[in-house]
Structure formats: C-alpha cells, structure tokens
C-alpha positions in Angstrom: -35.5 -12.6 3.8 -36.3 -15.4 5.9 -35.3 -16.1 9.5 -32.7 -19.2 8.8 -31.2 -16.2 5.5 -31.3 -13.5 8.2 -29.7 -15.7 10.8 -26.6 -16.7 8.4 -26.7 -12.7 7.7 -26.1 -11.4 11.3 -23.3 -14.4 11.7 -21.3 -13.9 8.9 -21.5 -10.0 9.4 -20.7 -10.7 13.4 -17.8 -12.5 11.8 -16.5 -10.0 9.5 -16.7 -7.0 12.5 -16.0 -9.3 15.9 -12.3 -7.9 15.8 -13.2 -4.6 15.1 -16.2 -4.6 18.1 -13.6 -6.0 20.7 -10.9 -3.4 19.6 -13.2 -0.3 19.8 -14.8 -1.6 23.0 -12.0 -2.8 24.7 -10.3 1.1 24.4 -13.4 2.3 25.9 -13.5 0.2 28.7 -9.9 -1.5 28.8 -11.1 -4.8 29.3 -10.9 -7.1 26.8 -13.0 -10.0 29.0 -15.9 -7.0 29.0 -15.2 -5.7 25.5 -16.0 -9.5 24.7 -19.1 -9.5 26.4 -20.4 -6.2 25.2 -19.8 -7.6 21.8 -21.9 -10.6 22.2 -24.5 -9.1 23.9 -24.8 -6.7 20.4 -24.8 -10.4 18.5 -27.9 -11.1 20.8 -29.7 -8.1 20.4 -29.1 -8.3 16.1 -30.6 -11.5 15.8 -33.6 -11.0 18.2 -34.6 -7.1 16.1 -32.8 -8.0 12.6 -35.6 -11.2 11.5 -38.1 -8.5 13.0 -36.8 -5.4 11.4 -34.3 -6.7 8.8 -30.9 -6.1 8.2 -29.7 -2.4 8.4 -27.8 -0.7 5.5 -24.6 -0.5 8.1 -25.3 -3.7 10.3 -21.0 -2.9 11.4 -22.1 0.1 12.7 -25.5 -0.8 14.6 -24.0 -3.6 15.7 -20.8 -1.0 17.7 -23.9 1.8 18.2 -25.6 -1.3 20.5 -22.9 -2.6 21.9 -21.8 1.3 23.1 -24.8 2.1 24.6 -24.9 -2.1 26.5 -21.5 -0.4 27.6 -22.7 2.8 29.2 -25.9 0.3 31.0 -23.0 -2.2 32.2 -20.6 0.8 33.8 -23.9 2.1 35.2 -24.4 -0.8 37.1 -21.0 -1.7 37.9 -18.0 -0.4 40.0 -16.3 0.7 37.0 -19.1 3.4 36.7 -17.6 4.7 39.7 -14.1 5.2 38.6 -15.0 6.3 35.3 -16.5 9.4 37.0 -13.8 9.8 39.6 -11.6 10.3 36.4 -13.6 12.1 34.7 -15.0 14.2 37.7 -11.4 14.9 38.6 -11.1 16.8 35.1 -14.7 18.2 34.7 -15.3 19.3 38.7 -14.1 23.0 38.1 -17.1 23.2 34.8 -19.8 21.5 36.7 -20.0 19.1 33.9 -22.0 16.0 34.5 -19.7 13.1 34.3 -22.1 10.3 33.0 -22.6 12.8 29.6 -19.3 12.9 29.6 -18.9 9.6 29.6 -21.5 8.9 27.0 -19.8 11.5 24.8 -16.2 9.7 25.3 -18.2 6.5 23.8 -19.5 8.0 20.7 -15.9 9.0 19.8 -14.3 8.1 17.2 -11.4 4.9 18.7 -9.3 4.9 15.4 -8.2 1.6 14.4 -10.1 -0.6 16.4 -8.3 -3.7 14.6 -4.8 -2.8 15.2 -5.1 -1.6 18.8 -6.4 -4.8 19.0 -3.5 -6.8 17.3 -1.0 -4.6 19.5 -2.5 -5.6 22.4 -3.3 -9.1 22.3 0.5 -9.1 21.1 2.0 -6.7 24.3 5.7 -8.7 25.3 3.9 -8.4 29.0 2.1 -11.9 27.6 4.3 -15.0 27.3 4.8 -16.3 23.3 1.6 -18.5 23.7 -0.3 -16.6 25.7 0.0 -14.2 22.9 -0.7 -16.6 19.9 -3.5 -18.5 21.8 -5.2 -14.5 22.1 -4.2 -13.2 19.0 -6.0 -16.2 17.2 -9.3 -15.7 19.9 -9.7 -11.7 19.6 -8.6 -11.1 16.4 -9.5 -14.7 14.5 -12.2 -15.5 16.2 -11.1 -19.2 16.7 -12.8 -20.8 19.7 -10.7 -22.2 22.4 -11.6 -25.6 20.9 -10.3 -24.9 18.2 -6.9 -23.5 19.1 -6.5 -26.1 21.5 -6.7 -28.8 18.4 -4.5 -26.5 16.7 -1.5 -26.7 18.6 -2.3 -30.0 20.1 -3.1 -29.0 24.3 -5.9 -29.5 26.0 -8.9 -27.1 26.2 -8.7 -26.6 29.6 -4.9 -25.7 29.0 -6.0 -23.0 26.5 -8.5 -21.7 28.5 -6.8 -20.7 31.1 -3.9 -19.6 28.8 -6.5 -17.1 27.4 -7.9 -16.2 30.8 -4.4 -15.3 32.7 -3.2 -13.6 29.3 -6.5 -11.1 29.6 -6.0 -11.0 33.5 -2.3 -9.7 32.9 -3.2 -6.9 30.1 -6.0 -6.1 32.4 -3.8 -5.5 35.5 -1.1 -4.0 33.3 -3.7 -1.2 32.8 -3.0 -0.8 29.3 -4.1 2.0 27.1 -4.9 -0.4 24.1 -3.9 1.8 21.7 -1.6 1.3 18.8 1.7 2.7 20.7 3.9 5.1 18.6 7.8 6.1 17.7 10.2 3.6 19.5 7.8 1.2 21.3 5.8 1.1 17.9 8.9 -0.9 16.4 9.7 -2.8 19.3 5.8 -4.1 20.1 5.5 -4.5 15.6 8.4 -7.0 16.5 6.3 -9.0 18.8 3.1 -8.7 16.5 4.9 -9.8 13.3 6.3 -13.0 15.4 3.1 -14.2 17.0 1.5 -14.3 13.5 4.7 -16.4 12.3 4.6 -18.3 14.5 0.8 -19.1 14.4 2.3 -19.3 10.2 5.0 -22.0 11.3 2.8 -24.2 13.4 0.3 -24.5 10.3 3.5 -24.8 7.8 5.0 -27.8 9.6 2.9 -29.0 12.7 5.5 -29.6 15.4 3.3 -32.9 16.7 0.9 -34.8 16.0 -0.5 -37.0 13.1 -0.4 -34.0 10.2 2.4 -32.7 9.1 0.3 -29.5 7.9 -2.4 -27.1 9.5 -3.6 -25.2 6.6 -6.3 -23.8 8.4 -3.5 -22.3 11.0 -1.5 -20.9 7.5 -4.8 -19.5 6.2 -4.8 -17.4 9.6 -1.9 -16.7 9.5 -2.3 -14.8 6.2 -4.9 -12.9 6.9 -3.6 -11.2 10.0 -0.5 -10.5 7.6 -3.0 -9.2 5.2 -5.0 -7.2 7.5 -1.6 -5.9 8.8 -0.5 -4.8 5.6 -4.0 -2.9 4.7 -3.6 -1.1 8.2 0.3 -0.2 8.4 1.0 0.1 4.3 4.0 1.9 5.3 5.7 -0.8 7.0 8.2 -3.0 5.3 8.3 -5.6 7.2 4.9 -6.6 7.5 5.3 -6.8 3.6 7.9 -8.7 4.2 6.4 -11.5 6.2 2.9 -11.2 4.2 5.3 -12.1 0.9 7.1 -15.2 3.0 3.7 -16.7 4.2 2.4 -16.2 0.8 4.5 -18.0 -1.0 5.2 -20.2 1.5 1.5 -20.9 1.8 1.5 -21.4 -2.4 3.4 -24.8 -2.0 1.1 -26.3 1.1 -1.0 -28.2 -1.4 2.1 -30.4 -2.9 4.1 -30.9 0.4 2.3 -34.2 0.3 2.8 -37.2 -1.7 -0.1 -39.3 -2.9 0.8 -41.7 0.4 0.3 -38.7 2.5 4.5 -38.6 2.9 6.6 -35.5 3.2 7.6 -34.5 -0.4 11.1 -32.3 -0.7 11.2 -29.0 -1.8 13.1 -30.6 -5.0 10.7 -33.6 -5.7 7.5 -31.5 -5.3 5.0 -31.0 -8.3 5.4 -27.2 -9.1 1.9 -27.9 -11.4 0.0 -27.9 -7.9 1.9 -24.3 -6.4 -1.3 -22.0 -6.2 -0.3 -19.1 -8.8 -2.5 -16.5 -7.1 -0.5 -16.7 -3.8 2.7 -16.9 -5.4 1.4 -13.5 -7.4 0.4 -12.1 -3.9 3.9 -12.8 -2.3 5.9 -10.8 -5.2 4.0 -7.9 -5.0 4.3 -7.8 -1.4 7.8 -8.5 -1.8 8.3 -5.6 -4.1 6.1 -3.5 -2.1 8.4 -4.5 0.8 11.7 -3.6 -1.7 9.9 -0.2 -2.9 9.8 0.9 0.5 13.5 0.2 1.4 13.3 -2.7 3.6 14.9 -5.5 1.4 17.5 -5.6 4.1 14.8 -6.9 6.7 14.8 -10.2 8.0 11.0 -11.3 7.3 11.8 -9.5 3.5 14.9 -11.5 3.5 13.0 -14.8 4.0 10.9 -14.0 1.9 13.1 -13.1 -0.9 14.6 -16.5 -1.0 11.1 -18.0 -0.5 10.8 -16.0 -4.2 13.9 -17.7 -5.4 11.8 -21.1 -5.6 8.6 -19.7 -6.6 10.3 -18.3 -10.0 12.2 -21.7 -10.5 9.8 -23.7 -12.7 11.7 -27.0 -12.4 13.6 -27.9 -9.4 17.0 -28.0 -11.5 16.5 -23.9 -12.4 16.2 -22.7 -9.1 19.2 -20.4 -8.2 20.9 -21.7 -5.3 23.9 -19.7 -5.4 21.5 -16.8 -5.0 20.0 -18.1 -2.5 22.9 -19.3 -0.6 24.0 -15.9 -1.3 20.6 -14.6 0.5 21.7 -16.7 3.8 24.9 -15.0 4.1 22.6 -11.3 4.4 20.5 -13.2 6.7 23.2 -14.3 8.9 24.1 -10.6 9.2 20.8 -9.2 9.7 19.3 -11.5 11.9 22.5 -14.1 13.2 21.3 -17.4 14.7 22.2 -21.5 14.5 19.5 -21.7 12.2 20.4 -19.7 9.5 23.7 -21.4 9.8 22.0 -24.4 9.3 19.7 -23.2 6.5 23.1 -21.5 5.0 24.6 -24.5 5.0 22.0 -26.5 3.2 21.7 -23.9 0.4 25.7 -24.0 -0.1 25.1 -27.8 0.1 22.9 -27.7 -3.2 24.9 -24.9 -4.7 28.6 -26.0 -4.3 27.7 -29.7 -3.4 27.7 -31.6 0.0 31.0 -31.1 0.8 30.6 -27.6 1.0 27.2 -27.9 3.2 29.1 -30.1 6.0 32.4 -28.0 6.1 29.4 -25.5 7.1 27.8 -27.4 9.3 30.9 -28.0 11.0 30.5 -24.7 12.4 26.8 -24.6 13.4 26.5 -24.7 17.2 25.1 -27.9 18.2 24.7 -27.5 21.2 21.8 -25.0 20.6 20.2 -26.8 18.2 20.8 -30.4 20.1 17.2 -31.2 20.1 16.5 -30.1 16.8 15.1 -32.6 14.2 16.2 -30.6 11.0 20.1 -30.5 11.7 21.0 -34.5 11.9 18.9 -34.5 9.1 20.3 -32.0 6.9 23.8 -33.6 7.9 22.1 -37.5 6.7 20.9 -35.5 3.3 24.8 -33.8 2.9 26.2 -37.5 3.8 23.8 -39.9 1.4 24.8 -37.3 -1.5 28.3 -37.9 -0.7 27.8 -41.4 -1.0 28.5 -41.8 3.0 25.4 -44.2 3.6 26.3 -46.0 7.2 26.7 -42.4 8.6 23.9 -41.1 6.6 21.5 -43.7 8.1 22.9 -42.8 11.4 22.4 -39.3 11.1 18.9 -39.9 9.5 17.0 -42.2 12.3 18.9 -39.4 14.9 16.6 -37.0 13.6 13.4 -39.1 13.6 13.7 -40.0 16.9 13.6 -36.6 18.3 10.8 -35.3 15.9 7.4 -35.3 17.8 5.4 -35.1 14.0 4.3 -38.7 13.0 5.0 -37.7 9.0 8.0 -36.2 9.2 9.2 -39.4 11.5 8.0 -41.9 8.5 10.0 -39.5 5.9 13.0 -39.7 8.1 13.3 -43.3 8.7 12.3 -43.9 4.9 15.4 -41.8 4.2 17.4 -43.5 6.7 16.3 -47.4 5.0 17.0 -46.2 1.8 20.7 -45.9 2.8 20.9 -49.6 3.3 21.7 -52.1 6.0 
C-alpha cells in the first residue's frame, strides 16, 4: 500500500474510533483535555509505524493499546501519577502491592462503553445547553471548533473557550464518566436526547444566517441518534427521536424551491423525500411503539412527523390525526408551542377559524419573540380571506426572524396579500 493509501487509512480509521479512544481514555484518566491528547498522540505514533509496518488487522485496538501505555508514560511524569498511587496505595498498602502495576493493570481493563460514557458526559446538566452541544459535536463528532463555530454562526474564539470552560467544569466536577444508572440514567438520557435535537433543530431550520438549512448539522445529528439507538436498544425514546430526525431529515432536500425560497410542507415535491430515511424513521418508530413508549414526547413527534411521510400528496395527509396527535402532546409534554403547532394542525383540519380560536389561547407572551406564531396567525388570516391583517401579521414575523430565507418567504407572503 502506498504512503498517501496508508495515510487516508490511519485517518479515516482515526475517524471511525476517535470517540471511542476519548471515552475509554477519559474513564481512565478523567480528563477529557488529556484523554484528547493521549488520543492524538496514538494518531501520531500510527502514521509514523503503519507506512513502515502496515496496517494492523485491529488498527481500533492498537491504536487504544498505544494510547494506554502514552497514558501510563504521561501519569509517570506528571502529578497525577502521584494521586493515582495515593488512591491506589490507600487500597493496596496492607498487600504490599506495587501501585504503578496496579495502575497499569487498571488500564488494560476492560472501560465498557467507551462511546456512551462519552455521550453522557459531554451531555452532564453541570454544562450549560451550548456548552454541551458545542462538546458533544467536538468529542463525539469530531467537528473542529471551526467548524461548529460556522455551524451555529459564533466566532471561533467564542467556541473555543465554550469548549475549554465546558471541559474545565466536568473536570472540576470530578466526574466518574461512566454511563450513570437507575434514576439519574433517565434524568442525564433527558439531557443527551436534547443536545442531539437540538444540534438536529439548528441543521433543520438555521436560526440565522444566509441558509435556511444545515444539512451537515442534520446528518450529525442522526448519527448520534443512530449510535444512541445501537448502544441503548432498550430505550424508547431514543427510538423516538432517531424516527423524528429521520423523517424529518427525508424532506431536507425539497424544503427549497428552485429560487432557493422556503417551500411549505404542502407545496413541497414529495418525488424528492429520500425513501430510505423515511424507511429508517418507521422502523424506529415501531421499534419505539414495540417497546411501549408511543406515549413519549420524542415518539410522539415523531409519530406525526409519520403522518406526512405516509401522505403521498399533500391533500391525503391526515390532519385530524395529526391534530389529534397535538392534543397527546400537549398532555405529555405541555408548552406554548405545542399550542401553537396544535393550533395550526386544527387550522388545516377544521379550517382557519378553528386554528385562531386556538391561538387565541396560546400564551403570547412567552412566545413574543417568536417568528413562527404571527406567522401562523398571517397563514390562518390569508385563508380566511382577512388580507390587511394577514399582511400585518406576516411582515411581524419577518421582522423578528434572524434567518435571511425565511425573512424573504415571509414578506413574499405578506405582498401577496396586497396593498
């Protein structure tokens, strides 16, 4: 194989197990900063003895049996050396055992699941919402600070230190990092499954800029949800937000018009929906069903995302159903925008009528910078045949929305109602 072959090799491998490396590593020495660095130190070594030597049959696990033993020379040398044998002293004094073979024995061990401790951890509610997406999308994506900056529109340098006080805080936490169990399990899965719908959201519809998608941010998104699934295949709910970004993710490719405009759910050409992903989110959604978590807010969403992947035109989709879906939602997981959604689905059931005696009773104050409810009340008002108000209610919403796309749709929306 030749260098430049062997070269693509170790990167694309380094890829594939990065996450993995950090997770292991960073339960070892619980530091992520460090498990990082031990990591690329085991990238260096590959591709200075893998042109030489070629690739070995399990480059994953030379790559973690180098990066160990990098971890045993750096704790040598280092203070934490130290208080790994004070700890381990403390346990082993009375058998005389030496404390750096212990240590070395504690590294070949096996660390579980390296991937999810991971996930768990760059996700710990200590971390503020972005400090957890901005990690999340560094450990376990791989994305470089670069490119999560462009992502959500800040400034490198912002990022950067986003990323550095979010590992400075787990680090001073002293976390175990370790996939926690029985009641903290399901409150820290909470926190997981929202950083990766949120990462999800921001690629669905960018909340500034010049795009109105990310699909590069979806595409992440989904394989977190994916990796999820394969690691907890007894959780519903991560089925349940795998099947919502999946079939939300199956209409990306047609949100767009031909002039680069925002294209309703309604005027969208089904012929471009990607079929695979739409197949991916119903059998998530039934796996989600099968294992009795229809009543789950991500399942939930992503049962009415279903709704509109089985309609085939626009005019079969089931919108009683799906109004019907809201009102579970509104139980399971009550907030204004639900009511608003709710509202819009009665709106195309049972006509506009019905959709602003609903909105009536959305709290606006909670949603009073929010671009999608004065322009869900222009939709319900031009189909009512209320144009001054509708225009109104249109170029309200396009002035507070900070995407430049969804601001052209809007105000198209609101000229088309007339002077």
């Amino acid at each position: 194989m030749a260098a430049s072959d062997t070269h693509r090799a170790i990167e694309t491998v380094f890829r594939i197990e990065r996450a993995r490396l950090v997770g292991g590593l960073a339960r070892i020495v619980r530091d992520v900063d460090l498990a990082e660095e031990l990591a690329q130190d085991a990238l260096l070594a590959a591709l200075s003895e893998w042109p030489r030597a070629g690739v070995p049959h399990n480059p994953g696990a030379w790559l973690m049996a180098t990066a160990k033993r990098r971890a045993i020379d750096r704790l040598r040398r280092t203070a934490m050396l130290t208080r790994k044998h004070a700890e381990i002293g403390r346990d082993l004094a009375e058998d005389g055992a030496d404390p750096v073979a212990a240590l070395e024995a504690a590294l070949d061990d096996d660390v579980g699941d390296e991937v999810l401790s991971l996930i768990f951890t760059a996700c710990h509610p200590v971390l503020s919402p972005d400090a957890r997406a901005a990690l999340t999308l560094r450990l376990i994506g791989g994305l470089t600070t670069d490119e999560i900056a462009r992502a959500f529109l800040a400034g490198e340098p912002t990022i950067a230190q986003r990323i550095v006080r979010a590992k400075k805080t787990l680090r001073e936490a002293g976390l175990s990092y370790e996939v926690p169990r029985g009641r903290e399990r399901a409150e820290r899965l909470a926190s997981v499954l929202k950083v990766i719908y949120i990462i999800f959201n921001e690629g669905y519809a960018a909340t500034a800029g010049a795009d109105l998608t990310r699909p590069a941010l979806c595409m992440e998104a989904q394989r977190l949800g994916r990796i999820l699934a394969g690691l907890m295949p007894e959780e519903p709910e991560v089925f349940g937000l795998l099947a919502l970004m999946e079939l939300q993710a199956s209409r990306l490719a047609a949100r767009l018009g031909p002039d680069g405009m925002l294209l309703p759910l309604t005027e969208q050409n089904r012929a471009r929906w990607d079929q695979l992903l739409i197949r991916r989110g119903l059998a998530a959604l039934a796996r989600a069903e099968a294992l009795s978590g229809a009543r789950g807010p991500y399942a939930l969403q992503g049962a009415l995302a279903a709704c509109h992947a089985r309609a085939r035109r626009a005019e079969e989709t089931d919108w009683a159903r799906i109004a019907a879906l809201y009102g579970v939602l509104r139980e399971v997981m009550p907030s204004p925008v639900v009511d608003l959604n709710r509202a819009i689905a009665h709106s195309m059931a049972f006509g506009p009528e019905a959709g602003l005696a609903l909105l009536a009773a959305v709290d606006a104050d909670a949603l009073r910078n929010y671009a999608p409810l004065p322009a869900a009340r222009g939709d319900f008002l031009f189909r009512s045949g209320r144009l001054a108000e509708a225009r109104q209610a249109f170029e309200e919403a396009a002035a507070l929305t900070c995407n430049e796309r969804e601001r052209a749709f809007l105000l198209k929306r609101a000229a088309a109602c007339g002077g």
